[in-house]
C-alpha positions as CSV (number, residue, x, y, z in Angstrom):
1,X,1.6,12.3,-42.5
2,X,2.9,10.5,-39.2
3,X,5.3,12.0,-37.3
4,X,8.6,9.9,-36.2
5,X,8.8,9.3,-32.7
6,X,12.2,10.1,-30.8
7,X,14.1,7.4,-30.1
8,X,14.5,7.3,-26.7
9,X,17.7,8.5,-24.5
10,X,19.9,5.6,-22.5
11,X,21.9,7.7,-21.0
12,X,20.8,8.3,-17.5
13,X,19.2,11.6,-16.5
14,X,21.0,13.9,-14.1
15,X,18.9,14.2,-11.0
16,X,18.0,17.1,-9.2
17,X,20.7,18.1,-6.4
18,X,20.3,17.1,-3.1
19,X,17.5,14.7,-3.9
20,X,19.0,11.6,-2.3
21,X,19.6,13.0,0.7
22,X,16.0,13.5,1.1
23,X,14.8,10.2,-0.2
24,X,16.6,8.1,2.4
25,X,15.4,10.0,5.0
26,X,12.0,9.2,3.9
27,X,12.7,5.6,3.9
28,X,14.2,5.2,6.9
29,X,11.2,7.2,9.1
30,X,8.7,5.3,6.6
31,X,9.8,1.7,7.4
32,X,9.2,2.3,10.9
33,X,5.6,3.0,10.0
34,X,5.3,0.1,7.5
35,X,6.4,-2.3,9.7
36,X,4.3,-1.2,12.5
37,X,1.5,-1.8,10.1
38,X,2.5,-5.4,8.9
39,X,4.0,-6.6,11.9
40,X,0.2,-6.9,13.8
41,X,-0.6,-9.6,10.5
42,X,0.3,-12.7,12.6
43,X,-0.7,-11.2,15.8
44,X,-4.1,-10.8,16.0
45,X,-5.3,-14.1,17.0
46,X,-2.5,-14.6,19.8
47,X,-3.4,-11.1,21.4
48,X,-6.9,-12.2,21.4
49,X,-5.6,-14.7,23.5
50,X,-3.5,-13.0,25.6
51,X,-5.9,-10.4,26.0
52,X,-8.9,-12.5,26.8
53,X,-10.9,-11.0,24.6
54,X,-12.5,-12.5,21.2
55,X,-10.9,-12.6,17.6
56,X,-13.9,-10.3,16.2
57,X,-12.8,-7.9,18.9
58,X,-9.2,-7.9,18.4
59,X,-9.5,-7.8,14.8
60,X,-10.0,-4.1,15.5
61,X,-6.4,-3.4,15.9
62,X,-6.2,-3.3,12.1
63,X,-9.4,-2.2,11.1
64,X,-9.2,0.6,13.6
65,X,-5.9,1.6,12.4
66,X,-6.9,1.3,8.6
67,X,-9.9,3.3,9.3
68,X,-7.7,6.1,10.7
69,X,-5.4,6.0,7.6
70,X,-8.0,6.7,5.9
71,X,-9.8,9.3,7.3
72,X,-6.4,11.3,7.3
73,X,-5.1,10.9,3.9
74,X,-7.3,13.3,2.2
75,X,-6.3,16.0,4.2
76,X,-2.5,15.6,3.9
77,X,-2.5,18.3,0.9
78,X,-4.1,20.8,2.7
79,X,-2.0,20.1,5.8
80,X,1.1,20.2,3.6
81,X,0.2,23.5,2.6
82,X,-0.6,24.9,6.1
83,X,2.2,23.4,7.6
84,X,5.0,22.7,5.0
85,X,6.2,19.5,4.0
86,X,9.4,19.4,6.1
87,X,6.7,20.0,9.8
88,X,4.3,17.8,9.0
89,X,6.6,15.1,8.1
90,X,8.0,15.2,11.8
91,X,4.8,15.8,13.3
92,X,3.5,12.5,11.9
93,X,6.4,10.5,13.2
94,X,6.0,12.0,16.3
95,X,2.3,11.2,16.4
96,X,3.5,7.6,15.5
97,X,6.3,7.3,18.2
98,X,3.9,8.5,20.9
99,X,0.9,5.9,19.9
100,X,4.1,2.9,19.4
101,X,4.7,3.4,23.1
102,X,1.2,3.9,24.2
103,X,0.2,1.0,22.4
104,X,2.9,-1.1,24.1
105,X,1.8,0.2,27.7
106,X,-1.7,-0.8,26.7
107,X,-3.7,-2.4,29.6
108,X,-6.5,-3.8,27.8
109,X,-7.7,-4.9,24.3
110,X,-9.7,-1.2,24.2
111,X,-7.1,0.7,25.1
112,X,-4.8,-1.1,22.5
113,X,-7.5,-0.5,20.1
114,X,-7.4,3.5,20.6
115,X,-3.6,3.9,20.4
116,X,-3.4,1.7,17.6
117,X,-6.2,4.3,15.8
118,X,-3.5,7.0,16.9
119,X,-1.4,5.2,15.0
120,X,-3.2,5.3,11.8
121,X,-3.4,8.7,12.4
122,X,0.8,9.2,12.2
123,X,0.3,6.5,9.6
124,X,-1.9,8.7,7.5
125,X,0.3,11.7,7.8
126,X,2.9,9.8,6.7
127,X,1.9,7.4,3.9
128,X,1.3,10.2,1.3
129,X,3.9,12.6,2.3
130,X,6.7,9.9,1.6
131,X,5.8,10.4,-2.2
132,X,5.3,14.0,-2.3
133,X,8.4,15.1,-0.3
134,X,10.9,13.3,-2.9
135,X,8.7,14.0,-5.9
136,X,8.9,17.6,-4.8
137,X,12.8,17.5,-4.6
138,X,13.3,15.5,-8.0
139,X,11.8,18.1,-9.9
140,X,10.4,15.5,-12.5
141,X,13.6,13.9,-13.5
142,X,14.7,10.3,-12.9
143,X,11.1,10.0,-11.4
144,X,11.6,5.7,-11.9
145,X,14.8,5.5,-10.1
146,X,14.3,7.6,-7.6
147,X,10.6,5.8,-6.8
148,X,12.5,2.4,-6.8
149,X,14.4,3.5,-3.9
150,X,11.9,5.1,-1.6
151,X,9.4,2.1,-2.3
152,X,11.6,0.0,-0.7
153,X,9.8,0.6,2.9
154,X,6.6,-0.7,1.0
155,X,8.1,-3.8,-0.4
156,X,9.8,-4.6,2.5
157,X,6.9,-4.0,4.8
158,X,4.4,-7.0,4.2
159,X,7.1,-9.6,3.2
160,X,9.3,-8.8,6.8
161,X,7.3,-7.8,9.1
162,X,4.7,-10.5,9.4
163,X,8.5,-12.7,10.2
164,X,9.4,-9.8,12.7
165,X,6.0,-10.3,14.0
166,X,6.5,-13.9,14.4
167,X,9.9,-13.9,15.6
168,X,9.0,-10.9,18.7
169,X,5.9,-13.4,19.4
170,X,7.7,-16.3,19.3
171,X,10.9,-14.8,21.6
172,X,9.4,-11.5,23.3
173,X,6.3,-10.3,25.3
174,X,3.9,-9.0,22.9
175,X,4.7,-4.9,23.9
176,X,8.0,-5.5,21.7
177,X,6.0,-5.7,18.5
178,X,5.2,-1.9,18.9
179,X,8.8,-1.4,20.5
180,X,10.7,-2.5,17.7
181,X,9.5,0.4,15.4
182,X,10.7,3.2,17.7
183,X,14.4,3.2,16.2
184,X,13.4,4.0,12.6
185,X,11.3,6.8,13.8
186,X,13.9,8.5,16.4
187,X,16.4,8.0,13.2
188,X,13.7,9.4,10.8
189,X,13.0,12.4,13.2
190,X,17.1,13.1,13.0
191,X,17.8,12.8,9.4
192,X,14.3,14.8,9.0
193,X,15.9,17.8,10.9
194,X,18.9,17.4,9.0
195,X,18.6,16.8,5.7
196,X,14.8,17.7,4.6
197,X,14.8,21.3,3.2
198,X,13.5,24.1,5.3
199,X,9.7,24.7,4.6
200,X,9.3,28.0,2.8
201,X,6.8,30.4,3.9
202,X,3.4,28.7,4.5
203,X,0.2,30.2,2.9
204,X,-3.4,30.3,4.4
205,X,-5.6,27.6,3.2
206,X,-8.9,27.2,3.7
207,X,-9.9,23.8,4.9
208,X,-12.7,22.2,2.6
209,X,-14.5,21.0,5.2
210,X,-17.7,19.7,3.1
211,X,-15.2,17.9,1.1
212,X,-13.2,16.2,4.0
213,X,-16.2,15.2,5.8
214,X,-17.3,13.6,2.4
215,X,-14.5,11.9,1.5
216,X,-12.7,10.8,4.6
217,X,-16.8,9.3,5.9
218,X,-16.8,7.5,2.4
219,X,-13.5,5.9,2.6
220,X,-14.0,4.5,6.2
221,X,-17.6,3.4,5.3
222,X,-15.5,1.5,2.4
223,X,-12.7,-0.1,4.1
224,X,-15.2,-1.0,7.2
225,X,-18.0,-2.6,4.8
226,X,-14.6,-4.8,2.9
227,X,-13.1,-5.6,6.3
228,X,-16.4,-7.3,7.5
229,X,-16.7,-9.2,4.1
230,X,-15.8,-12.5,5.5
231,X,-18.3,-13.3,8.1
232,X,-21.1,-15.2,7.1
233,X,-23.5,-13.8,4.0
234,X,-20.0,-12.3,2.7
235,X,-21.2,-8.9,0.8
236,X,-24.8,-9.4,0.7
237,X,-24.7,-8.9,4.8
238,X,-25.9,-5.6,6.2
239,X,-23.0,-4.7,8.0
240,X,-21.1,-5.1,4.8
241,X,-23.7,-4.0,2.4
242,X,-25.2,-1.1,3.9
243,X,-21.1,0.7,4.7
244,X,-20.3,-0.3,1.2
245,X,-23.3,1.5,-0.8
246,X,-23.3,4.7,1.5
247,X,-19.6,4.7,1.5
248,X,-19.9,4.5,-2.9
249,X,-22.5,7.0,-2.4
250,X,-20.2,9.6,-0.4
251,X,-17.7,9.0,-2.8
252,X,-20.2,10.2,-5.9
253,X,-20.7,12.9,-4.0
254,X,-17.7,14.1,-2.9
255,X,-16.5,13.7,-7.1
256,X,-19.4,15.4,-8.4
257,X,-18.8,18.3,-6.2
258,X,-14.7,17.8,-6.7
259,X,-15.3,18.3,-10.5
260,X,-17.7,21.4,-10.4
261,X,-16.3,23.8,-8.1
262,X,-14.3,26.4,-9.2
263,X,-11.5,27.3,-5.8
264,X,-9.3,24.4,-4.9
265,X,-11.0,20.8,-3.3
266,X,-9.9,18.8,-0.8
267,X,-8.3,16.8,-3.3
268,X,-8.4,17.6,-7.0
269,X,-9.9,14.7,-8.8
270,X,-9.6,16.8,-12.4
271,X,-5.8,15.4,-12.3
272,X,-7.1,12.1,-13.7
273,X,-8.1,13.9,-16.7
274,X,-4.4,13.3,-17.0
275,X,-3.9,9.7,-18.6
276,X,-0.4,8.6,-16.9
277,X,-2.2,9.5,-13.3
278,X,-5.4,7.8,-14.5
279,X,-4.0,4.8,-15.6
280,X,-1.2,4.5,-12.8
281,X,-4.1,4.5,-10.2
282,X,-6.5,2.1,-11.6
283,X,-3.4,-0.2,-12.2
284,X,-1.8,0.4,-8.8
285,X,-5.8,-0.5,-7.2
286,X,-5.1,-3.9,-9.2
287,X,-1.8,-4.2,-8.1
288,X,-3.0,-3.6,-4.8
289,X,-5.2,-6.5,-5.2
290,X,-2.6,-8.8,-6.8
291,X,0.1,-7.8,-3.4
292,X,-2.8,-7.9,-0.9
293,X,-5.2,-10.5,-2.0
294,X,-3.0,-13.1,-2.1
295,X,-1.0,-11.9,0.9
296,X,-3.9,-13.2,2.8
297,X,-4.1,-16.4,0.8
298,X,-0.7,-17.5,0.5
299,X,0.4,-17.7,4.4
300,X,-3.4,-18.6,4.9
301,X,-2.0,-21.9,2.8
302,X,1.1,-22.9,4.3
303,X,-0.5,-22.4,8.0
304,X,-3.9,-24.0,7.4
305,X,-3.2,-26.0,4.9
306,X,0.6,-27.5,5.4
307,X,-0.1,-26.7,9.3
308,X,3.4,-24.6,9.7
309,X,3.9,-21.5,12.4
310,X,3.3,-17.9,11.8
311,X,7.2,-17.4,11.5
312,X,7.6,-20.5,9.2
313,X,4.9,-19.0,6.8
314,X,6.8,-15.5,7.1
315,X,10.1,-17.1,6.0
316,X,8.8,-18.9,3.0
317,X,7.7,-15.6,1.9
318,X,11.0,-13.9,1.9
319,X,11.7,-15.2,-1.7
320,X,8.9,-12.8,-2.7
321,X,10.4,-10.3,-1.3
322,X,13.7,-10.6,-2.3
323,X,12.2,-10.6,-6.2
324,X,10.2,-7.5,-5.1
325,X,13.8,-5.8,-4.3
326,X,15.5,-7.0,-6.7
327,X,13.6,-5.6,-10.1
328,X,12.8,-2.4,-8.6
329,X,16.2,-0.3,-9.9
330,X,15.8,-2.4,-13.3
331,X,12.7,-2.0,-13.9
332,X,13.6,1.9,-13.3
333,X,15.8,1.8,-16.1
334,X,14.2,0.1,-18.4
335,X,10.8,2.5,-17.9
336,X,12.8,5.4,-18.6
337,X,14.6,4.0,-21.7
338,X,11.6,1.7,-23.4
339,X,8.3,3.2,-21.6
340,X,6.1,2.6,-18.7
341,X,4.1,0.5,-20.7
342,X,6.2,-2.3,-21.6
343,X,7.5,-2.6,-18.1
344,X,4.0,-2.7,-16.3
345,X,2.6,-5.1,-19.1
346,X,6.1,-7.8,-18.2
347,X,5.8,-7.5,-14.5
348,X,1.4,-8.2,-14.2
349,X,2.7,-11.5,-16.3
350,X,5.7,-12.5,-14.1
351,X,2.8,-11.9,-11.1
352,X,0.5,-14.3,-13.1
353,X,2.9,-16.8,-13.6
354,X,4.0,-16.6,-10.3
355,X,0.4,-17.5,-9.2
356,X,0.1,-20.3,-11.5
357,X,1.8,-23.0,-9.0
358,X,-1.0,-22.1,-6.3
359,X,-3.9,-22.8,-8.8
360,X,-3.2,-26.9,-8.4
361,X,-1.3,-26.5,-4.9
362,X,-2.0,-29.0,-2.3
363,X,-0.5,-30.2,1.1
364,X,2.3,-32.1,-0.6
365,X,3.5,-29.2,-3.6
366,X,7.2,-29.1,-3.5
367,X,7.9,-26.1,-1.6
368,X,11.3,-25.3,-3.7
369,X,8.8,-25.0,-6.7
370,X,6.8,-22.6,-4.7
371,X,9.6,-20.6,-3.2
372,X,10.8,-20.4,-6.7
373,X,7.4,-19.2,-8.2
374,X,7.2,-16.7,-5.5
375,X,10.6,-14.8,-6.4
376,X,9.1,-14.8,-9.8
377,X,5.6,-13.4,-8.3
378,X,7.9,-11.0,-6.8
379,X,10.3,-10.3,-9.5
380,X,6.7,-8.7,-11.6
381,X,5.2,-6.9,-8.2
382,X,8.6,-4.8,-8.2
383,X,8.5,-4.2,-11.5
384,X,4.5,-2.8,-11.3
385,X,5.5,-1.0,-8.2
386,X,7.8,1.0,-8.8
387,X,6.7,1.9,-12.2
388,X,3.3,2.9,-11.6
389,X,4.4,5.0,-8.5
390,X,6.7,7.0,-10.8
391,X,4.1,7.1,-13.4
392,X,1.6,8.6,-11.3
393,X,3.6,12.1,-11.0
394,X,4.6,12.0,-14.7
395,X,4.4,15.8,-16.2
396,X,3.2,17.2,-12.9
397,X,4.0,20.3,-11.8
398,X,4.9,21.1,-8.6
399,X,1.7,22.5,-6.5
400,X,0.1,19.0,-8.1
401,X,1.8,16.5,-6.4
402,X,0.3,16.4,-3.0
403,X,-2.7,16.1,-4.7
404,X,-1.4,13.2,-6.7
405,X,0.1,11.1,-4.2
406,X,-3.1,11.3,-2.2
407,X,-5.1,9.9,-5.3
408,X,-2.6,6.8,-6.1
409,X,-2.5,6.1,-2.5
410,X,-6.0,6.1,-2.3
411,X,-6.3,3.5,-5.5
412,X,-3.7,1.5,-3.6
413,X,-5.0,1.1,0.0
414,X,-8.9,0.7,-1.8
415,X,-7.2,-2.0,-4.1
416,X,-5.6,-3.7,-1.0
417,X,-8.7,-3.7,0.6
418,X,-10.8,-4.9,-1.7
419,X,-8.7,-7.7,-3.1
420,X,-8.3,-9.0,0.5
421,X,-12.2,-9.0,1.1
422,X,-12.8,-10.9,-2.2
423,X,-10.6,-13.8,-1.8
424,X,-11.4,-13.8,1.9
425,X,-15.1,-14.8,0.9
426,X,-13.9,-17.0,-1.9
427,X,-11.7,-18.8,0.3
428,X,-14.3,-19.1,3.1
429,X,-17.4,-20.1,0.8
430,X,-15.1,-22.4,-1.6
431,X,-13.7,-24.6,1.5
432,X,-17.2,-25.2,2.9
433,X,-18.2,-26.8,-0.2
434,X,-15.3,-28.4,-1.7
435,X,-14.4,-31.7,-1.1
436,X,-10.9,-31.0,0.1
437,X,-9.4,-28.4,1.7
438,X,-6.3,-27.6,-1.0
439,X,-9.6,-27.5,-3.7
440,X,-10.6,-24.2,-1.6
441,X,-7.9,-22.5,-1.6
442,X,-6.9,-23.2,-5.4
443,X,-10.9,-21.9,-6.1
444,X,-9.9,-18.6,-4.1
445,X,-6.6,-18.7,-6.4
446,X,-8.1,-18.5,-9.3
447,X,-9.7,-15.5,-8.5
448,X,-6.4,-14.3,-7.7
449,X,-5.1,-15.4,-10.9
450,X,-7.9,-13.6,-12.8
451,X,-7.7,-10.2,-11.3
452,X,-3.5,-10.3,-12.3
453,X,-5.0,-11.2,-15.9
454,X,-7.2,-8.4,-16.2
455,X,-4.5,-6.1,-14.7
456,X,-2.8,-7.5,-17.9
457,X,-5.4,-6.1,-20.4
458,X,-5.8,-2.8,-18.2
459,X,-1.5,-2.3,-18.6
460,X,-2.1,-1.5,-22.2
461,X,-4.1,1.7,-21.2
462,X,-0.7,3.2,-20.0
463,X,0.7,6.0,-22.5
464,X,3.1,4.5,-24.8
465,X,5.9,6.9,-24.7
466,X,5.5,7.0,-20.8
467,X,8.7,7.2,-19.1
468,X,11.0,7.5,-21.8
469,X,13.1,10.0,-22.2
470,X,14.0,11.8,-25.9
């Protein structure tokens, strides 16, 4: 005997009070932080000249910061619970204010280098706690809607600031690129004290100190090992290989011991027993690929390849952006009325199609058709987004959310990182031996194209009912 299924509610869920409040503020302290990440993209090879310094060297103000993110994100839920969510929101912009203005007063390419791992530090603070603050405050209801507002920081982040970069370059002394974040965070600290709820009484938590070393180790052996992968041997070379295997090892490790022990870990990996979590991250690590991978490509092809500026390449990425923006409340609405599922599945194949164009793209491709491709591209990474980010805190309660946030974070930034390593040594072995230039980068493309179209296949994992409302 099969059981009808309840057709699903339009009418739109009444959300929590006092939850909107909270998720600006979020937004507004976050896009400080995401734009002092992005900004740096087209600034690394003039600061190794202004600097005097080499590219491998200055390359570090990205790694280094990435490194610190991740060494700091696994201990947000254990901070969280020390501190409250309301303190250590503030104390992570604050950490990020101080290293924006160090970094500008920097003096030399190390000292840039250390403030800028200061940053990541804020950064990593910050990054999780922007989910779990409004996740927190929704209560589980209108979990889509909500997410397509507070993702906005992340959408907006590597589409405008790589243009902000190249405008302050282009206009400014290089010290403005760290100056221009301060506002958001002064305004964040502000709205913070005003309109985030008071932290209720803290509890004493044990630090898992085993687990932290573990997992934080593990993640920066990762994300070092991917951010070497495009010097020459790509991943067979030590200082790629050896990072990667010990950092996989640590990470066995740290999940073995994660799963067996019986008080609270670091970060509790039994939530992906939960299938929306599960699938959210795996899909979000894909999606992370999809955004980042071909982030490096695509401005990589109108620079190298079409020989434009930095802040020429930034514009023509806008109309990415702008798709990105403009699906997210949609796509919101339509997840809680026909499922996650069916939302996810459309928007990985508006991203493939959007890549299609690039796959026979040379120096002469009508850049209309591109610029028209891209808002598609963007139209489907919106529609992933903000889905899978709602998805990921589907049915949780409370006291699980922290926990969550860290984990789809995680899938994210490893999903980011690895996507950008992979096309980076595609890209760099397919244009030494193809016969032309645009043949390289529409070898490296196809890659691209493949990992949307197994992201694709992997959208049919997401619980059918997921999102809807009945």
């Amino acid at each position: 005997m099969t059981t009808k299924a309840p057709e699903a509610d339009t009418r739109a869920e009444e959300l929590a009070p006092g939850v909107w409040p909270v998720a600006w503020t979020v937004v507004v302290g976050a896009l400080g932080v995401l734009f002092g990440t992005t900004i740096v993209a087209v600034a690394v090879e003039p600061l190794a000249g202004i600097l005097d310094v080499p590219l491998s060297t200055i390359q570090w103000i990205s790694t280094g910061y990435l490194l610190a993110l991740a060494v700091v994100i696994p201990v947000v839920p254990w901070a969280q619970r020390r501190l409250g969510g309301r303190r250590l929101w503030i104390l992570g912009l604050l950490v990020f204010l101080v290293a924006s203005v160090l970094s500008a007063l920097a003096w030399d390419a190390a000292s840039l280098i250390a403030f800028r791992v200061l940053q990541g530090v804020g950064g990593g603070i910050l990054m999780p706690m922007m989910s779990t603050l409004v996740m927190q405050a929704a209560g589980g209801k209108g979990l889509a809607r909500i997410m397509a507002v507070i993702g906005i920081p992340a959408s907006l982040g590597p589409i405008l600031g790589p243009v902000l970069g190249g405008v302050v370059l282009d206009r400014l002394d290089w010290r403005w690129l760290f100056l221009v974040t301060l506002p958001f965070g002064m305004a964040g600290i502000a709205l913070a004290l005003k309109y985030l709820p008071k932290d209720e009484e803290t509890r004493p938590a044990k630090l898992d100190v085993t687990g932290f070393a573990l997992m934080s180790s593990s993640l920066a052996a990762v994300l070092y090992g991917l951010s070497d992968a495009s010097r020459d041997g790509g991943f067979l070379h030590q200082d790629v290989l050896v990072p990667l295997l010990a950092g996989l090892a640590a990470i066995g490790v740290f999940t073995r011991r994660a799963l067996r022990r019986r008080t609270e870990s670091l970060v509790d990996l039994r939530l992906l027993r939960h299938l929306p979590l599960a699938s959210s991250t795996l899909l979000l690590f894909l999606s992370g690929v999809a955004l980042y991978g071909a982030m490096l490509l695509i401005p990589l092809y109108f620079q190298q390849l079409r020989g434009m500026t930095p802040l020429v390449a930034g514009l023509l990425l806008i109309p990415q952006g702008v798709g990105t923006l403009l699906s997210r409340t949609p796509a919101a609405r339509l997840s809680e009325t026909i499922g996650s599922r069916w939302v996810v599945v459309a928007g990985f194949v508006l991203v493939t199609i959007g890549t299609v164009p690039f796959l026979g793209a040379t120096e002469h491709t009508d850049l209309v058709l591109i610029s028209a491709f891209l808002l598609v591209r963007g139209l489907g990474l919106g529609a992933v987004t903000v889905t899978l980010m709602a998805l990921a805190f589907e049915g949780l309660a409370r006291d699980e959310v922290p926990h969550a946030s860290v984990i789809s974070r995680i899938g994210q930034q490893l999903g980011g990182s690895f996507g950008t390593a992979v096309l980076a040594v595609t890209l760099q072995a397919a244009t030494t031996t193809a016969s032309t230039p645009a043949l390289g980068f529409q070898h490296a493309f196809w890659w691209a194209l493949g990992f949307t179209l197994l992201a694709v296949l992997v959208s049919f994992t997401v619980p059918r009912g997921s999102g809807t409302r009945g």
